[in-house]
PDB file of N, CA, C and O in Angstrom:
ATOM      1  N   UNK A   1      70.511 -14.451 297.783  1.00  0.00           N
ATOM      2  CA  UNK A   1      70.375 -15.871 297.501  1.00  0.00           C
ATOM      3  C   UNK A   1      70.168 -16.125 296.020  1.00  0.00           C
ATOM      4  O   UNK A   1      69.680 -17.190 295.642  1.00  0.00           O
ATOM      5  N   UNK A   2      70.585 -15.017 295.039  1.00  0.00           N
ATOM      6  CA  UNK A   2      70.842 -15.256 293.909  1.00  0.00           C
ATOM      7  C   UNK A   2      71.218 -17.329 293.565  1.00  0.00           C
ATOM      8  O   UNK A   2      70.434 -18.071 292.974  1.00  0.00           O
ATOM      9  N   UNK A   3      72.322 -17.668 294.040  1.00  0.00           N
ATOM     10  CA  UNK A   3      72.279 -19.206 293.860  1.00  0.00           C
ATOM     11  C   UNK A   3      71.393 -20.391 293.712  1.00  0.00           C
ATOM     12  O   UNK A   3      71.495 -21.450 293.092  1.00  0.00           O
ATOM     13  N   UNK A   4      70.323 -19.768 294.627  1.00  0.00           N
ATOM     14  CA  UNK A   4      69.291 -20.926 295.392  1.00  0.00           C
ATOM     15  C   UNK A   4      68.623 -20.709 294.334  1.00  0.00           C
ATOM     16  O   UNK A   4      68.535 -21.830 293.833  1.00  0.00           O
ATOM     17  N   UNK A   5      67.883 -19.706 293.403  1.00  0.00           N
ATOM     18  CA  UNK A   5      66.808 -19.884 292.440  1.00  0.00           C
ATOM     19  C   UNK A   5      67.743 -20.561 291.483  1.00  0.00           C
ATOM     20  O   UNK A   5      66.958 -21.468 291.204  1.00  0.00           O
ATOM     21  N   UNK A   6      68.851 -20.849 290.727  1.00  0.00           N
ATOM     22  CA  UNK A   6      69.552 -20.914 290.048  1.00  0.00           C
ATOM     23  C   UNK A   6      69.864 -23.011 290.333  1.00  0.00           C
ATOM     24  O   UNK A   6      70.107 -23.768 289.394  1.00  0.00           O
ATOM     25  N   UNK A   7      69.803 -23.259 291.145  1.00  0.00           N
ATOM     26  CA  UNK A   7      69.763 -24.786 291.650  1.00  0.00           C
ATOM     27  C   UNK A   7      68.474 -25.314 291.872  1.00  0.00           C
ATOM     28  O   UNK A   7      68.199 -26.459 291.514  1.00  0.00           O
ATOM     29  N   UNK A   8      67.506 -24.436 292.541  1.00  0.00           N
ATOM     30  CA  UNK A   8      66.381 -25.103 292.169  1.00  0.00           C
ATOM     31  C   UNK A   8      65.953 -25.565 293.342  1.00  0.00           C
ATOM     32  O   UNK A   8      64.831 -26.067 293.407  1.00  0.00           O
ATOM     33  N   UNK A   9      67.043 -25.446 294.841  1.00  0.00           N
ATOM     34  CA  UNK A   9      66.664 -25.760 295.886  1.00  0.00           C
ATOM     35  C   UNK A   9      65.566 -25.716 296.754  1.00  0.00           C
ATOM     36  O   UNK A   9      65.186 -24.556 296.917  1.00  0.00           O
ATOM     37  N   UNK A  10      64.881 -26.590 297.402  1.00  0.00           N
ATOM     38  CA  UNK A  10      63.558 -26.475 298.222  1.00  0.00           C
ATOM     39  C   UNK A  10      63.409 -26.278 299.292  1.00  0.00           C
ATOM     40  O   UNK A  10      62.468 -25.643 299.768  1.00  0.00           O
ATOM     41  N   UNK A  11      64.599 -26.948 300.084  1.00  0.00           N
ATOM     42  CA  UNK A  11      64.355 -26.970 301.452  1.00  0.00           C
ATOM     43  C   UNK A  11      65.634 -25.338 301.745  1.00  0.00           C
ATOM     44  O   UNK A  11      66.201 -24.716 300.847  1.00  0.00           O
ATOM     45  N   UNK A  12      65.719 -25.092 303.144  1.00  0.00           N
ATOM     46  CA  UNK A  12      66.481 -24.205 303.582  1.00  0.00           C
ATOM     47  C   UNK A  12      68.117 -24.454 303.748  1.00  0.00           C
ATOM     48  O   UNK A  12      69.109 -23.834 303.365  1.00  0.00           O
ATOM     49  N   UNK A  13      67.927 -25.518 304.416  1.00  0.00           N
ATOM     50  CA  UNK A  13      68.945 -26.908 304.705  1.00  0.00           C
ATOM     51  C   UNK A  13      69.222 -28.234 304.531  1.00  0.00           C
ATOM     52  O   UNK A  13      68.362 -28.915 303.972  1.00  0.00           O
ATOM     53  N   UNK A  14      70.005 -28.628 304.808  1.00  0.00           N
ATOM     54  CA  UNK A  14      70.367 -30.380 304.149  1.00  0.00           C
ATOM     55  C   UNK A  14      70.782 -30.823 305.072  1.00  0.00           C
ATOM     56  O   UNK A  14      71.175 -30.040 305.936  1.00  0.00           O
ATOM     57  N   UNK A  15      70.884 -32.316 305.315  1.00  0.00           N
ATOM     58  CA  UNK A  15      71.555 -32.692 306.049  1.00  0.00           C
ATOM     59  C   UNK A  15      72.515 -33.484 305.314  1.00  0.00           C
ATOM     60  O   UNK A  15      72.566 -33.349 304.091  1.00  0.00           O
ATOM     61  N   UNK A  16      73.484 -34.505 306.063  1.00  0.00           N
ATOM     62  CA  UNK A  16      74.834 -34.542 305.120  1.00  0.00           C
ATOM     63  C   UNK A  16      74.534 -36.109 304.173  1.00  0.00           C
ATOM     64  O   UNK A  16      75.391 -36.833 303.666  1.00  0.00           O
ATOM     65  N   UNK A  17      73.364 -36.250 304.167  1.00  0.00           N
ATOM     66  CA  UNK A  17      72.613 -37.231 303.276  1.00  0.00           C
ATOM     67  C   UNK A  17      72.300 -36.846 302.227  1.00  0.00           C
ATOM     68  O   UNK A  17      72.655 -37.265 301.125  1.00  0.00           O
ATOM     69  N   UNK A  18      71.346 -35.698 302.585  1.00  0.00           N
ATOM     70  CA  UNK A  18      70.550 -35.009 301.099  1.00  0.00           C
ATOM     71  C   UNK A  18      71.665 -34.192 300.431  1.00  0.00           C
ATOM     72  O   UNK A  18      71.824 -33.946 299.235  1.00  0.00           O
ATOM     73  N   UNK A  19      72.608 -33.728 301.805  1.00  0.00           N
ATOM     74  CA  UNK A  19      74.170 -32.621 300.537  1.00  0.00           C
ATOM     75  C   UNK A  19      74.892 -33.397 299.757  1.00  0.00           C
ATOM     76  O   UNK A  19      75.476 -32.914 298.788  1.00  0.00           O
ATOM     77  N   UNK A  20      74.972 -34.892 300.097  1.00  0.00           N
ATOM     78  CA  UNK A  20      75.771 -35.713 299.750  1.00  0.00           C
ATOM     79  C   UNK A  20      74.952 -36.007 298.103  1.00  0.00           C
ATOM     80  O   UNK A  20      75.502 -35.700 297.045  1.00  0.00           O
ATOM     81  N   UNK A  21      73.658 -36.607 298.183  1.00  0.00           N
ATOM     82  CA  UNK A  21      72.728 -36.973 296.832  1.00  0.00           C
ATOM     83  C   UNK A  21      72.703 -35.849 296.325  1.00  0.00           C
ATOM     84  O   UNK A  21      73.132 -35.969 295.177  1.00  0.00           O
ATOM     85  N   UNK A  22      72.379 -34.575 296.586  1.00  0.00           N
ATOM     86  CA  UNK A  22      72.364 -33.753 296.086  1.00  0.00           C
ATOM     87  C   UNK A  22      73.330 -33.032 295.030  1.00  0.00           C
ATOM     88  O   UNK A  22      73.063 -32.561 293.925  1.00  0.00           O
ATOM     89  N   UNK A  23      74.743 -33.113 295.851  1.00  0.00           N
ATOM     90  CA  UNK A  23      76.412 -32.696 294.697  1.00  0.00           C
ATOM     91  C   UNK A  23      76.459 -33.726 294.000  1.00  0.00           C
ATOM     92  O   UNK A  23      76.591 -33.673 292.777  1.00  0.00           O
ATOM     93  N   UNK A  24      76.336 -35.084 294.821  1.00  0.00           N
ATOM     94  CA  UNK A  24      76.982 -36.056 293.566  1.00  0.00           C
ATOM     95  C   UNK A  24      78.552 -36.559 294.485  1.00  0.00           C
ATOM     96  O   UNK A  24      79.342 -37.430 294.120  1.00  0.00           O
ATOM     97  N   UNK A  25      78.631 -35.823 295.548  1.00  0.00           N
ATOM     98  CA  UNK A  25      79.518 -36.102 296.387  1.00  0.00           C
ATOM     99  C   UNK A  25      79.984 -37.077 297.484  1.00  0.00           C
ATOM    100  O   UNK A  25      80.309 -36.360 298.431  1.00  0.00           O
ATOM    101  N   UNK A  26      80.131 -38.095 297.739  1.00  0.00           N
ATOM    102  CA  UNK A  26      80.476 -38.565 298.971  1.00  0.00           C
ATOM    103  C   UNK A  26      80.609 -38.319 300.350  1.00  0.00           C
ATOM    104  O   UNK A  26      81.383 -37.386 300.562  1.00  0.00           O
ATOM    105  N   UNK A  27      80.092 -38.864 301.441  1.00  0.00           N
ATOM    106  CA  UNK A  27      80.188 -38.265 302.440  1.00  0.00           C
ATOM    107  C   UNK A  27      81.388 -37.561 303.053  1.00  0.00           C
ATOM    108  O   UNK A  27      81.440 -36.453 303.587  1.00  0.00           O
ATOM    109  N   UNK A  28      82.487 -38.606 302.819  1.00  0.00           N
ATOM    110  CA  UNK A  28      83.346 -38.567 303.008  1.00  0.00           C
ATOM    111  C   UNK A  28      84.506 -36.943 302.375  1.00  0.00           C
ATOM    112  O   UNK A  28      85.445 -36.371 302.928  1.00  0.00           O
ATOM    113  N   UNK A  29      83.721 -36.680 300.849  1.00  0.00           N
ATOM    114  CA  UNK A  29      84.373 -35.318 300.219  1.00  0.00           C
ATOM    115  C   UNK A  29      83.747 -34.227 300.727  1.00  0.00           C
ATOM    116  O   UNK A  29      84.281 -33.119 300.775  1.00  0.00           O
ATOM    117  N   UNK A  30      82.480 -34.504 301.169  1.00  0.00           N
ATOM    118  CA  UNK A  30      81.840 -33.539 301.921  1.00  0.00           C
ATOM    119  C   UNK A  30      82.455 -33.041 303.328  1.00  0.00           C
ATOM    120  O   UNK A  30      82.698 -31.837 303.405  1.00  0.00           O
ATOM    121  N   UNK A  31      82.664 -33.660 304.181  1.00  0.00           N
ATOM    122  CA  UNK A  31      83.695 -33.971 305.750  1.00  0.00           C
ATOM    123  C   UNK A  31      85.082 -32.961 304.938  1.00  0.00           C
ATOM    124  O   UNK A  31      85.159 -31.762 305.208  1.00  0.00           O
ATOM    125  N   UNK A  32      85.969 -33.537 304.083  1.00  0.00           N
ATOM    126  CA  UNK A  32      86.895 -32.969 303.938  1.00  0.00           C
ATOM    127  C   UNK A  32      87.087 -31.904 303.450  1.00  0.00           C
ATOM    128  O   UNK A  32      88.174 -31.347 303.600  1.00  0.00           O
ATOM    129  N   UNK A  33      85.581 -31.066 302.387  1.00  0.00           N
ATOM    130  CA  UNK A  33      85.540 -29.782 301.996  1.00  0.00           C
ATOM    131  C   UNK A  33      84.823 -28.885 302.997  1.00  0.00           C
ATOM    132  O   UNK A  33      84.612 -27.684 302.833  1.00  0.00           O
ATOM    133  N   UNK A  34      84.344 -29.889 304.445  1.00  0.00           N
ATOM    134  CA  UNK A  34      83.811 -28.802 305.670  1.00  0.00           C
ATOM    135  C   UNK A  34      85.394 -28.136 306.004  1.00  0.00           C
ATOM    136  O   UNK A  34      85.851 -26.992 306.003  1.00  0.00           O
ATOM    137  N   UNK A  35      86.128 -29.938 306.375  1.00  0.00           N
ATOM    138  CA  UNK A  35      87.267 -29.663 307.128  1.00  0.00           C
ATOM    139  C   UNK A  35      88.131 -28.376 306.597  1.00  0.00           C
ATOM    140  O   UNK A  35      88.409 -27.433 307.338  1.00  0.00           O
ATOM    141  N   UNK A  36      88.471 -28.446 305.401  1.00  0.00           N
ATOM    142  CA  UNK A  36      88.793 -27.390 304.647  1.00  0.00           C
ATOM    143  C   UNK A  36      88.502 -25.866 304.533  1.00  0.00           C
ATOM    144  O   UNK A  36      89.335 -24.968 304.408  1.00  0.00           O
ATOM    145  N   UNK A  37      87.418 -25.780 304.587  1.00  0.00           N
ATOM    146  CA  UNK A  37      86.842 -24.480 304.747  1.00  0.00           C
ATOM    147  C   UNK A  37      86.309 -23.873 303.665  1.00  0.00           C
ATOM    148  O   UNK A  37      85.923 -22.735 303.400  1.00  0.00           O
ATOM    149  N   UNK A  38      86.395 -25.116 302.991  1.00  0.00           N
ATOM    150  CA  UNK A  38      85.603 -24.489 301.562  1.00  0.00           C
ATOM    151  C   UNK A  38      83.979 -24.553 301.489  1.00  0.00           C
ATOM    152  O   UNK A  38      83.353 -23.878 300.672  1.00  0.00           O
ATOM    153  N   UNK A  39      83.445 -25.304 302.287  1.00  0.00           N
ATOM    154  CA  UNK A  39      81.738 -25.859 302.398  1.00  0.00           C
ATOM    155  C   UNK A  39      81.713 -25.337 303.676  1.00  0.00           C
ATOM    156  O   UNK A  39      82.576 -25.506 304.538  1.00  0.00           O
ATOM    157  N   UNK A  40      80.227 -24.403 303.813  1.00  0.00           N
ATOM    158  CA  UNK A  40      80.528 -24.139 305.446  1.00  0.00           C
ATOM    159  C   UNK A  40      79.207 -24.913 305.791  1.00  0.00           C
ATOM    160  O   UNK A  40      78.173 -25.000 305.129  1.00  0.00           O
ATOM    161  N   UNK A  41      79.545 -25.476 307.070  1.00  0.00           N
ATOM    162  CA  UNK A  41      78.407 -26.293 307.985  1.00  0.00           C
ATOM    163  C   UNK A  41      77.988 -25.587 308.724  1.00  0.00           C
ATOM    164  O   UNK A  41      78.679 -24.682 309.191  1.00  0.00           O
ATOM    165  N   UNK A  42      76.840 -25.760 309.034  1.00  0.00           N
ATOM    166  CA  UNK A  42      75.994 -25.091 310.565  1.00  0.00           C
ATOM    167  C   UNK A  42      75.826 -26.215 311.495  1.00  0.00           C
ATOM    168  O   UNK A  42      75.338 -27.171 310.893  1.00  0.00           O
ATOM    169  N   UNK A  43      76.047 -26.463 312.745  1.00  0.00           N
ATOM    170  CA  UNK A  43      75.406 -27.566 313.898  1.00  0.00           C
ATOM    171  C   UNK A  43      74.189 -26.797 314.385  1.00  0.00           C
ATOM    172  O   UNK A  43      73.971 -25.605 314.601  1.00  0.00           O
ATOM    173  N   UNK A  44      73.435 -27.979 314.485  1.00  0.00           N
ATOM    174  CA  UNK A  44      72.000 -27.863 315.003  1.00  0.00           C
ATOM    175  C   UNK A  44      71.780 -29.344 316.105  1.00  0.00           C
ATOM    176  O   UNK A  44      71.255 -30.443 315.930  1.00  0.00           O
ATOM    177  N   UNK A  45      72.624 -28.554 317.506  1.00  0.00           N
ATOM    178  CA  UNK A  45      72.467 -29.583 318.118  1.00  0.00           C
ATOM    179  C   UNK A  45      73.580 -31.013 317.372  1.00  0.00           C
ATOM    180  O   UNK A  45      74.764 -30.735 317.180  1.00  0.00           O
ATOM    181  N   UNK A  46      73.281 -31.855 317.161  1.00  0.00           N
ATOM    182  CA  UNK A  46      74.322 -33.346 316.858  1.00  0.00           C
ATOM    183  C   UNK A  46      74.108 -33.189 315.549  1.00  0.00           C
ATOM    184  O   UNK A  46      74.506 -34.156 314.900  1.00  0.00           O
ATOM    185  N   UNK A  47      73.675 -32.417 314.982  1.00  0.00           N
ATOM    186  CA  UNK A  47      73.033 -32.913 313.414  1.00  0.00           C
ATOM    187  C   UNK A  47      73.940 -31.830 312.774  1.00  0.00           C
ATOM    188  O   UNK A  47      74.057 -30.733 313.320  1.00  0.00           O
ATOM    189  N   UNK A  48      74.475 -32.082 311.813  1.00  0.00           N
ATOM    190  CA  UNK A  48      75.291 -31.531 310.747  1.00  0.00           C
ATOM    191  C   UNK A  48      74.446 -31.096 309.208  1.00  0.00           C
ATOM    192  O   UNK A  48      73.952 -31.757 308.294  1.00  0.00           O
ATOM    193  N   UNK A  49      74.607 -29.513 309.524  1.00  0.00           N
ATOM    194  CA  UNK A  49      73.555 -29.227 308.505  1.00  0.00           C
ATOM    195  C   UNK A  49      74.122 -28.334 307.073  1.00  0.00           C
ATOM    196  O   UNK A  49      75.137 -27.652 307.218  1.00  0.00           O
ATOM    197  N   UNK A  50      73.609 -28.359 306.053  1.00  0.00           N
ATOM    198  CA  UNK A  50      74.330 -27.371 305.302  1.00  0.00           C
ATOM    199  C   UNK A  50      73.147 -26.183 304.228  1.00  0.00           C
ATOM    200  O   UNK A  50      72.404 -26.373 303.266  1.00  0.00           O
ATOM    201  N   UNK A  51      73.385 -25.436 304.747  1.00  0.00           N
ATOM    202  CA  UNK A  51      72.504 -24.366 303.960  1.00  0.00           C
ATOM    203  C   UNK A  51      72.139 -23.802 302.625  1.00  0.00           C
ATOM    204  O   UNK A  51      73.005 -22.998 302.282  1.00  0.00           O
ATOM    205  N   UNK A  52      71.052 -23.935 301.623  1.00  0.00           N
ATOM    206  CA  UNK A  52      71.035 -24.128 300.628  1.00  0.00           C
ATOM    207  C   UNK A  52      71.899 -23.332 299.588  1.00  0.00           C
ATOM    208  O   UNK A  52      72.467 -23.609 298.531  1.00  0.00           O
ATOM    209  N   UNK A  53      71.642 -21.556 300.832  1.00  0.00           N
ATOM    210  CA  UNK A  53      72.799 -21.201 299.891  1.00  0.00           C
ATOM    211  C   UNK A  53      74.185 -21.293 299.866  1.00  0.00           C
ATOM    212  O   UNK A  53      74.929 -20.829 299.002  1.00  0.00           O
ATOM    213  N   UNK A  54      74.444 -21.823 300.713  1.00  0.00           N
ATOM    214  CA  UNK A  54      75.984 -22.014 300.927  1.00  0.00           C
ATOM    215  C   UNK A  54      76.513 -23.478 300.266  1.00  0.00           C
ATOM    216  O   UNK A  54      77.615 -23.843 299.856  1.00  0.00           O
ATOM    217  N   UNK A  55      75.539 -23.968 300.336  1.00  0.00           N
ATOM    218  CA  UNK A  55      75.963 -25.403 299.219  1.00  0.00           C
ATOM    219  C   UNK A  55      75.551 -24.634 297.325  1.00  0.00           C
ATOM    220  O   UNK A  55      76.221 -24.765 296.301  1.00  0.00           O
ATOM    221  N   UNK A  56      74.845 -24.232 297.436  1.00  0.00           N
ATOM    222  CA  UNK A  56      75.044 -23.148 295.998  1.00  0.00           C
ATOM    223  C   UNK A  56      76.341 -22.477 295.890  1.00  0.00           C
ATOM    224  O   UNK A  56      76.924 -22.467 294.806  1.00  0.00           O
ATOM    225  N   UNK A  57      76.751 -22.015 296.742  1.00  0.00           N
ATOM    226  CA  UNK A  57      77.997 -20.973 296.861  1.00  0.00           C
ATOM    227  C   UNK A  57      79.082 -21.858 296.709  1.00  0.00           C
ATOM    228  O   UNK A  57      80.211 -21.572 296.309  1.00  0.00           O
ATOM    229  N   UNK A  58      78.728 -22.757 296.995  1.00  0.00           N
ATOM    230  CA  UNK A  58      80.641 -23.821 297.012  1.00  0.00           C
ATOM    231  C   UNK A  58      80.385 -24.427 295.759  1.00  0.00           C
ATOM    232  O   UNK A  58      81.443 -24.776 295.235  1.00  0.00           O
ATOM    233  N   UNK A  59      79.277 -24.713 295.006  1.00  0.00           N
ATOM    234  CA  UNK A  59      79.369 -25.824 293.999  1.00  0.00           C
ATOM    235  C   UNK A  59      79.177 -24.452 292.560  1.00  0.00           C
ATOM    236  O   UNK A  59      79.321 -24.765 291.379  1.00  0.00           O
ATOM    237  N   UNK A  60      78.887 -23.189 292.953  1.00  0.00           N
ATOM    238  CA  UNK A  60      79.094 -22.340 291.687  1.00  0.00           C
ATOM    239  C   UNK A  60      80.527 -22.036 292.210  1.00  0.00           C
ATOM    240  O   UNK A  60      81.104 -21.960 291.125  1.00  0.00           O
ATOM    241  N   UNK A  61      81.335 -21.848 292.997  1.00  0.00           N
ATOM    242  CA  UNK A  61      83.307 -21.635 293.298  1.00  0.00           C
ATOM    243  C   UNK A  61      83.573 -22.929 292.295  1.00  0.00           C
ATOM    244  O   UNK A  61      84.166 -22.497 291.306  1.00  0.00           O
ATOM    245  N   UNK A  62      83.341 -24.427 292.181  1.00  0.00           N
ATOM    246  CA  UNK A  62      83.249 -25.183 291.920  1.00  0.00           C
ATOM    247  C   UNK A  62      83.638 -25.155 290.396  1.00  0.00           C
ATOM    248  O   UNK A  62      84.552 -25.447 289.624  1.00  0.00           O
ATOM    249  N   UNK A  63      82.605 -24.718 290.436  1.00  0.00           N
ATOM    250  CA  UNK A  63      82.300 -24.088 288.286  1.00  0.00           C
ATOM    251  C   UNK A  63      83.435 -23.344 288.157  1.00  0.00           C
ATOM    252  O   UNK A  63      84.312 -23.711 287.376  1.00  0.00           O
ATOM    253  N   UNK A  64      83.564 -22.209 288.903  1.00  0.00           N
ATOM    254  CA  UNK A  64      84.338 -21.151 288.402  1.00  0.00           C
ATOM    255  C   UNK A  64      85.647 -21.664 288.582  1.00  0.00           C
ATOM    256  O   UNK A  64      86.487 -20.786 288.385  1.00  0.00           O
ATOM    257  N   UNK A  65      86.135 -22.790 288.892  1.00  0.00           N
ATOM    258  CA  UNK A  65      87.614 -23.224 289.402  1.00  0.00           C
ATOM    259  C   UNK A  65      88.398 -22.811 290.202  1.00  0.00           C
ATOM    260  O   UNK A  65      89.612 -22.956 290.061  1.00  0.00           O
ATOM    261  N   UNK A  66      87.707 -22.053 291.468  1.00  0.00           N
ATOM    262  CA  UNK A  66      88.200 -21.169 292.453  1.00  0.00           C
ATOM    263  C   UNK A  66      88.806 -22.670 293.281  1.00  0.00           C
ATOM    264  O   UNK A  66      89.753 -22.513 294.051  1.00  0.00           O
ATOM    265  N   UNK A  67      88.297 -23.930 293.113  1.00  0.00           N
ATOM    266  CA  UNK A  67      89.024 -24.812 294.077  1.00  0.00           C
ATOM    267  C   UNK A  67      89.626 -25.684 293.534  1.00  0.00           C
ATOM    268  O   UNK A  67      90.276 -26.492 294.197  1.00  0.00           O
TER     269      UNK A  67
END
């Protein structure tokens, strides 16, 4: 989890509110970089969740221009 100290993250997970305030992203770019396969989601039950390091992991690909 090299990423997570590096962002500064607190919680474990997000939901697609706090991932959304958090990138700077829209809900809506968020939905289409799950759909994609570039952001990976976890379900927890109805709730759509995203994991701190894996929202680290897509927004340092991000940096690096892997997308």
């Amino acid at each position: 989890m090299q990423y997570r100290s590096n962002l500064h993250l607190e919680q474990l997970a997000y939901g697609v509110g706090d991932t959304s305030n958090l990138t700077g992203l829209g809900r809506t770019s968020i939905y289409k970089w799950v759909k994609s396969g570039d952001l990976r989601a976890t379900k927890c039950g109805r709730r759509t969740l995203f994991l701190a390091a894996d929202i680290a992991a897509f927004l340092a690909s991000l940096q690096q221009g892997d997308r």
